[in-house]
C-alpha positions in Angstrom: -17.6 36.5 55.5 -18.4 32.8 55.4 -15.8 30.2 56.7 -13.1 28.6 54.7 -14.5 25.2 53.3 -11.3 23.8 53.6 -11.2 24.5 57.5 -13.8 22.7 60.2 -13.6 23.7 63.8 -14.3 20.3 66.0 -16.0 21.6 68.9 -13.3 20.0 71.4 -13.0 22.8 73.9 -10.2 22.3 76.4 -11.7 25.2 79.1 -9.6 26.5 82.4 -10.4 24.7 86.0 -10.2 26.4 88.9 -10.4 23.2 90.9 -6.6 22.2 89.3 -4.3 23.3 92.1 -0.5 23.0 92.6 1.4 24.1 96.3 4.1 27.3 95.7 6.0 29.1 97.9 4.0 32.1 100.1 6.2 34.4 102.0 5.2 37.0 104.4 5.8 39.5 101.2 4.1 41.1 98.6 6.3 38.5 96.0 7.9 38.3 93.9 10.6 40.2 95.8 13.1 38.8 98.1 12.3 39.2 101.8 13.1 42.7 103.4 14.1 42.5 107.0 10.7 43.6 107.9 9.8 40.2 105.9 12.1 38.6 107.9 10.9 39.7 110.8 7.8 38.3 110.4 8.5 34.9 109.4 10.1 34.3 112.5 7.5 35.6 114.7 5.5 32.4 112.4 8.4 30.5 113.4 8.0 31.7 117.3 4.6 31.1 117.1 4.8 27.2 116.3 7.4 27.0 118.7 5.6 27.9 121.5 3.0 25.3 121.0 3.3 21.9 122.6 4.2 18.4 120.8 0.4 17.8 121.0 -0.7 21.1 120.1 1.6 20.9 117.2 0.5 17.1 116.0 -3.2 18.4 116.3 -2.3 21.3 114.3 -0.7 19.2 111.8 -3.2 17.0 111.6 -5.4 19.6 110.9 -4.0 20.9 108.0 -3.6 17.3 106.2 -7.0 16.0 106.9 -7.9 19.5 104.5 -5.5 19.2 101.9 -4.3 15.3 102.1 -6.1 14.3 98.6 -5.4 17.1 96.9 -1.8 17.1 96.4 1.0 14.5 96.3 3.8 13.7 99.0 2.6 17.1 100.9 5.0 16.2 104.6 7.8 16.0 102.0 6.8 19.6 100.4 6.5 20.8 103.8 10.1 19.9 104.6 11.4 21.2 102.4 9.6 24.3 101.8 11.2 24.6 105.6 14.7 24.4 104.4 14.1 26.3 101.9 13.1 29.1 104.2 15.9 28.2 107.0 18.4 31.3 106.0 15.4 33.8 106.5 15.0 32.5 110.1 17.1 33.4 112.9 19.2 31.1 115.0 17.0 28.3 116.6 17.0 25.2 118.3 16.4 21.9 116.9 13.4 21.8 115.4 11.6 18.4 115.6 10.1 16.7 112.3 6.9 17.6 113.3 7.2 21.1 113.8 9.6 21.3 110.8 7.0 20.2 108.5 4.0 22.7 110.2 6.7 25.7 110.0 7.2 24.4 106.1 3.3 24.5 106.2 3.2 28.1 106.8 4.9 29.3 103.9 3.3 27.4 101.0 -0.2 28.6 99.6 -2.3 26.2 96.9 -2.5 28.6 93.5 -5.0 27.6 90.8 -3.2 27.8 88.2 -5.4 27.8 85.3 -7.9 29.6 87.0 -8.0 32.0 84.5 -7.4 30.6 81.1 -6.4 27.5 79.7 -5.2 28.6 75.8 -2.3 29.6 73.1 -1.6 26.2 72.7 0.7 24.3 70.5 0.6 20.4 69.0 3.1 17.9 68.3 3.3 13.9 68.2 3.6 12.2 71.9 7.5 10.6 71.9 5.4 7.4 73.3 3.3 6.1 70.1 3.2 2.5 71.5 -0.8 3.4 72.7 -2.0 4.7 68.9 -4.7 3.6 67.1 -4.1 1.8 64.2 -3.7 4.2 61.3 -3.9 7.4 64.1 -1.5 8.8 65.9 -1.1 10.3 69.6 0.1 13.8 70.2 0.8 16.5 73.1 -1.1 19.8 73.5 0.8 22.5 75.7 -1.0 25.1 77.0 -0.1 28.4 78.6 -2.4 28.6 82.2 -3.3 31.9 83.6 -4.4 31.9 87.3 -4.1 34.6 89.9 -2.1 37.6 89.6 -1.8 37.1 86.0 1.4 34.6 85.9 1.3 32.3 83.4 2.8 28.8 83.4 2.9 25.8 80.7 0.6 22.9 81.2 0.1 19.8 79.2 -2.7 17.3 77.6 -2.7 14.4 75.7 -4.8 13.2 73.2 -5.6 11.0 69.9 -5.9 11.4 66.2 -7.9 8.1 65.0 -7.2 6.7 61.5 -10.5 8.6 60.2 -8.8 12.2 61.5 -10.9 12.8 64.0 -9.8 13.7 67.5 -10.3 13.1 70.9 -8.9 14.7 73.9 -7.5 12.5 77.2 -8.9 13.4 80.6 -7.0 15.0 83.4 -5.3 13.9 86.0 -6.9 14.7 89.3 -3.6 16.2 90.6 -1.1 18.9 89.4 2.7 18.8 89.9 5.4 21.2 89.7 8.6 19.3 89.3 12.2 19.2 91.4 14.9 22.0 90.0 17.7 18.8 89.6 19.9 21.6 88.4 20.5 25.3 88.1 23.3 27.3 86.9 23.6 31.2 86.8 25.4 32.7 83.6 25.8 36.1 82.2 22.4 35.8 80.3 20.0 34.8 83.5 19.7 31.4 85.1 19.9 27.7 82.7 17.4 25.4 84.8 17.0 21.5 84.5 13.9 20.2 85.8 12.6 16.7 86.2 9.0 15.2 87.3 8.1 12.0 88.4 7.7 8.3 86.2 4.5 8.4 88.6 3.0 11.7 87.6 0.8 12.0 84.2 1.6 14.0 81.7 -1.4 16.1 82.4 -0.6 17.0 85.9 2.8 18.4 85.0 3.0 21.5 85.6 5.8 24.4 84.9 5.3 27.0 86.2 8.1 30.2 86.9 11.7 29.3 88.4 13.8 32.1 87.4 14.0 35.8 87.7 13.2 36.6 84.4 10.2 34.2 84.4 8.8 35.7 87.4 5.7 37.2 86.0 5.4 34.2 83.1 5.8 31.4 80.8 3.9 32.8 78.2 3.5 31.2 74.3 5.3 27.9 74.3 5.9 27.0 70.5 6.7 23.4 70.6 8.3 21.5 67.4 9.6 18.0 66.9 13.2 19.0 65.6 14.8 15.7 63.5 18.8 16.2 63.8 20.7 13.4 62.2 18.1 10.6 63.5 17.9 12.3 66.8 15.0 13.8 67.6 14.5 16.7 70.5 11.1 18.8 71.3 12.0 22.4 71.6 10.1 25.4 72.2 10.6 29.2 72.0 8.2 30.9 74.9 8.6 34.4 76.4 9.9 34.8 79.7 8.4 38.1 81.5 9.7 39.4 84.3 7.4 41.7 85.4 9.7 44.4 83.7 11.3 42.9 80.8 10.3 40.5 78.5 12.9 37.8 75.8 12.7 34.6 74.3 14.1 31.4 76.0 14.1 27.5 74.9 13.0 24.5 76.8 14.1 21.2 75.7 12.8 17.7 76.2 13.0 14.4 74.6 10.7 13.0 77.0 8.4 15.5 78.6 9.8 14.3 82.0 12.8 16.2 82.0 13.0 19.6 80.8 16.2 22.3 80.6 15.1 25.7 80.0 18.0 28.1 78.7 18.0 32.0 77.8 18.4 32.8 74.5 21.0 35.4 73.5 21.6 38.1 70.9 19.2 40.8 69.6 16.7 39.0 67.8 15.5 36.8 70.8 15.1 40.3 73.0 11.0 40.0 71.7 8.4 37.4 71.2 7.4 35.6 69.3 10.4 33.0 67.8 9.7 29.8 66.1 11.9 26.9 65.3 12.1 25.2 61.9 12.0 21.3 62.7 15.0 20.6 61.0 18.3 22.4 60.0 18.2 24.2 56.8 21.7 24.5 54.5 23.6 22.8 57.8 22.3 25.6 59.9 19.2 26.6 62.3 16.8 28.6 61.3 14.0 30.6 62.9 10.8 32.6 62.2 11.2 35.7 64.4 9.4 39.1 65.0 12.2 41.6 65.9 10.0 44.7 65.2 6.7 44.2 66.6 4.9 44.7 63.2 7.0 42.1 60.5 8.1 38.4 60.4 11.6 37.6 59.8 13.8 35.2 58.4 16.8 34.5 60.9 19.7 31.5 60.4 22.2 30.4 63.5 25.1 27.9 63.8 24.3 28.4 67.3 20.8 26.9 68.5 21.4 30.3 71.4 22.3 33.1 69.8 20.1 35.0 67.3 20.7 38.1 65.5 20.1 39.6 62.5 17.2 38.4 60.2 16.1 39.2 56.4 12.3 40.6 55.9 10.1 37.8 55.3 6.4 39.2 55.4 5.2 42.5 56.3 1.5 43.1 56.3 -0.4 43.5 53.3 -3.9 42.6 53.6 -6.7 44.4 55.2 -7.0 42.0 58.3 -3.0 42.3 59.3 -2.8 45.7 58.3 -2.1 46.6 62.5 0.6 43.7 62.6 1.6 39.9 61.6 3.2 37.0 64.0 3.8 33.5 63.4 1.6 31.6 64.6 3.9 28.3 65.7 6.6 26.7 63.9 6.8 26.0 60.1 5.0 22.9 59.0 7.0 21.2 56.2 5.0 19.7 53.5 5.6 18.1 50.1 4.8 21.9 48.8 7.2 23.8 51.2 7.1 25.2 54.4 3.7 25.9 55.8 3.8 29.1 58.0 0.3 29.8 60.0 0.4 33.4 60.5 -1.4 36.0 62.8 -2.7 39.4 61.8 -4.4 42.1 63.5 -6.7 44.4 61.9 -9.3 46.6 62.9 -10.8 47.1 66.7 -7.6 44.9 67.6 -9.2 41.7 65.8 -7.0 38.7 65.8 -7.2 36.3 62.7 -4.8 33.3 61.5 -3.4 33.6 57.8 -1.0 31.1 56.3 2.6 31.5 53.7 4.2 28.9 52.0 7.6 29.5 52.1 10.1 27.3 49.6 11.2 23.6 50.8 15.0 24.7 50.2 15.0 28.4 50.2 12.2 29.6 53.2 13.1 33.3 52.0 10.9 32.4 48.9 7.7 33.5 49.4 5.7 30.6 47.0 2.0 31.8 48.3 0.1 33.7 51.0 -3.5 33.3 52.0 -5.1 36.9 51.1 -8.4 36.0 53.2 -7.5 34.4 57.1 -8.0 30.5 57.6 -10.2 31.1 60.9 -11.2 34.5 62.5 -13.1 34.7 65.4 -16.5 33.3 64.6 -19.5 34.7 66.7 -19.4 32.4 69.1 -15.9 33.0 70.0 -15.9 36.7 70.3 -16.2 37.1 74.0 -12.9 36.3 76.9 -10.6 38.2 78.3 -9.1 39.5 75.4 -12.1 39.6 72.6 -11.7 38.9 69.2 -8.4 37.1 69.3 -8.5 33.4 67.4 -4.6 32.2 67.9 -2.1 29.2 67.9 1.7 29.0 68.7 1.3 25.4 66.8 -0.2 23.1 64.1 0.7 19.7 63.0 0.4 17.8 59.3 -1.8 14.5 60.0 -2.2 12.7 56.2 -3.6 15.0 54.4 -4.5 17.2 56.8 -3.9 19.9 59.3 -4.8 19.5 63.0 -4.7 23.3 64.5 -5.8 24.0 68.3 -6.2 27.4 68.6 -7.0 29.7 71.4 -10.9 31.8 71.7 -10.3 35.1 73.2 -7.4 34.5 75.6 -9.4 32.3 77.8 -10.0 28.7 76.2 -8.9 26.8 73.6 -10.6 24.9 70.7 -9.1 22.7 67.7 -9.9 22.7 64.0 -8.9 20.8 61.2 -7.7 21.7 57.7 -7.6 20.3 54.8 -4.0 20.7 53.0 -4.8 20.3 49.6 -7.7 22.4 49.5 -5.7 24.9 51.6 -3.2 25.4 49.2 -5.1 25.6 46.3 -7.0 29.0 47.6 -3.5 30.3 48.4 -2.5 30.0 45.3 -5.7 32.0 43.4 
């Protein structure tokens, strides 16, 4: 089938680097379960170990580790001390330990994880809170992308790039360090843990890193949808992701209004207990609304007074064509245009083939189905067959530029790709 002559893919392939690294805990364990007294047991024979060595045996050792990892990460004495307390009610009762030996003990139980070793894709757009930098006539956005590196845990990274005033798009480079940031707050509730976390003025955007801080994110961050939600002149970027435990997976939120500090908050009621949620950028009828997937095969239409709690829903689309006959998904929150809502769309069809569709849903009244693309926008074109996962094109986000739509979209589970659309054109062949 020949492409959509509306649609031009950009060649602007953001790829996974092994060489991006970030420090994490390591325990004596096969994580991520708490220690066992076995565990225990042999973190302090680490700690015993250390011990025994001499001030200079312990400076050389020290020395050691910083002349091979100095460079490569920031502040790393301070992430050794505290890695140390972090471990201290795991050891048994002890002297004194001196700085020095504090911060080789903290050493021993912190391994470097390559984070998007993997794959660097599903990624989402929106416009960068900071548009002081633009070009005239452009604008300069956020990309967040879900990182897979060993053991298949998936956090959320981040780039930042530029739209110039003639639509075309360029990418910033990255920073040569990654970050996780400091929990500045945690509080446990019924629902699982609501986390606050903050970097550093100091650290780019790029080298931000989240990666999992709560039980029920153990295994991932997986599918941040991000959106630029307008409130009453306030404006806050949200995004639905799936948290996957290992075991279990549900939808949470993260918040920002920065992309410094972010608060990440489980999501209640049976609607958010699957993938797949989307946020409208603005409150419909007084109210929050949502594009959700309850059922593993339709979209939904789903209203809240409470930005939490989601249950319910009304059938919105349920596969009709050919290429979604297996399944549909959103595909990222709603884009509003002058014509409606704007909803990008996944479907699966045959051999598990992933393709991107669109709806247009009413300005006023999103139940109103206005039009519905019966052919997909992009599928995976020959050259973006092969990955991890073959034959998947997919996006958890677009964004309206002028007249036009700037989609990144993940190749195959393992790198990432933009295309741009043109809206007018676009919504002509829907409406054939």
């Amino acid at each position: 089938m020949p492409h959509a002559s509306f649609l031009n893919r950009q060649g602007l392939h953001l790829r996974p680097d092994p060489a991006r690294v970030i420090v994490r805990p390591f325990k004596p364990a096969t994580e991520p379960r708490d220690l066992n007294p076995t565990d225990k047991r042999r973190a302090n024979h680490i700690v015993d170990r250390v011990l025994a060595l001499n001030s200079e045996a312990v400076a050389a050792q020290l020395a050691d580790v910083l002349d091979n990892f100095e460079g490569r990460h920031r502040n790393l004495l301070e992430t050794f001390e505290a890695r140390a307390d972090e471990m201290e009610d795991a050891f048994e009762a002890h002297g004194l330990f001196s700085k020095s030996q504090r911060q080789l003990i903290g050493a021993y139980f912190l391994s470097e994880y390559s984070f998007e070793a993997s794959a660097l894709f599903n990624p989402s757009i929106v416009p960068h809170p900071d548009q002081s930098a633009a070009p005239k006539g452009g604008l300069r956005f956020i990309i967040s992308l879900r990182a897979v590196g060993e053991g298949h845990v998936s956090s959320l990274t981040f780039r930042t790039g530029t739209i110039a005033a003639d639509g075309s798009l360029a990418v910033d480079p990255t920073a040569r360090l990654a970050s996780v940031p400091r929990i500045s707050h945690r509080a446990s509730g019924p629902d699982g843990d609501r986390v606050e976390l903050m970097f550093g003025p100091e650290q780019d955007l790029s080298e931000r890193v989240i990666f999992p801080v709560t039980d029920s994110q153990s295994n991932g961050i997986e599918d941040a949808r991000f959106v630029k939600f307008s409130d009453g002149g306030r404006e806050t970027y949200y995004a639905t992701y799936t948290a996957y435990s290992g075991r279990a997976i549900r939808s949470e939120l993260i918040e920002t209004r920065d992309f410094m500090s972010f608060r990440m908050t489980p999501l209640r009621g049976a609607a958010a207990q699957n993938k797949g949620m989307a946020l409208f950028p603005g409150k419909i009828d007084g109210r929050y609304a949502m594009i959700g997937r309850q059922d593993n095969e339709n979209l939904y239409l789903l209203y809240s007074d409470d930005l939490h709690t989601w249950e319910g829903g009304r059938l919105l689309l349920k596969p009709q064509f050919p290429w979604e006959f297996v399944q549909i998904g959103n595909c990222g929150s709603p884009v509003e245009l002058d014509e409606g809502w704007l909803l990008l769309t996944h479907g699966v069809g045959p051999i598990r083939k992933y393709s991107i569709g669109a709806a247009l849903l009413d300005k006023h009244d999103p139940s109103k189905v206005l039009a519905r693309s019966r052919e997909p926008l992009l599928r995976p074109d020959p050259s973006e067959r092969e990955g991890y996962v073959p034959n998947v094109v997919y996006t958890c986000g677009a964004m309206r530029h002028n007249d036009q739509i700037i989609l990144p979209y993940a190749v195959s589970d393992t790198f990432s790709n933009f295309a741009t659309i043109k809206i007018a054109a676009l919504l002509d062949t829907m409406r054939r």
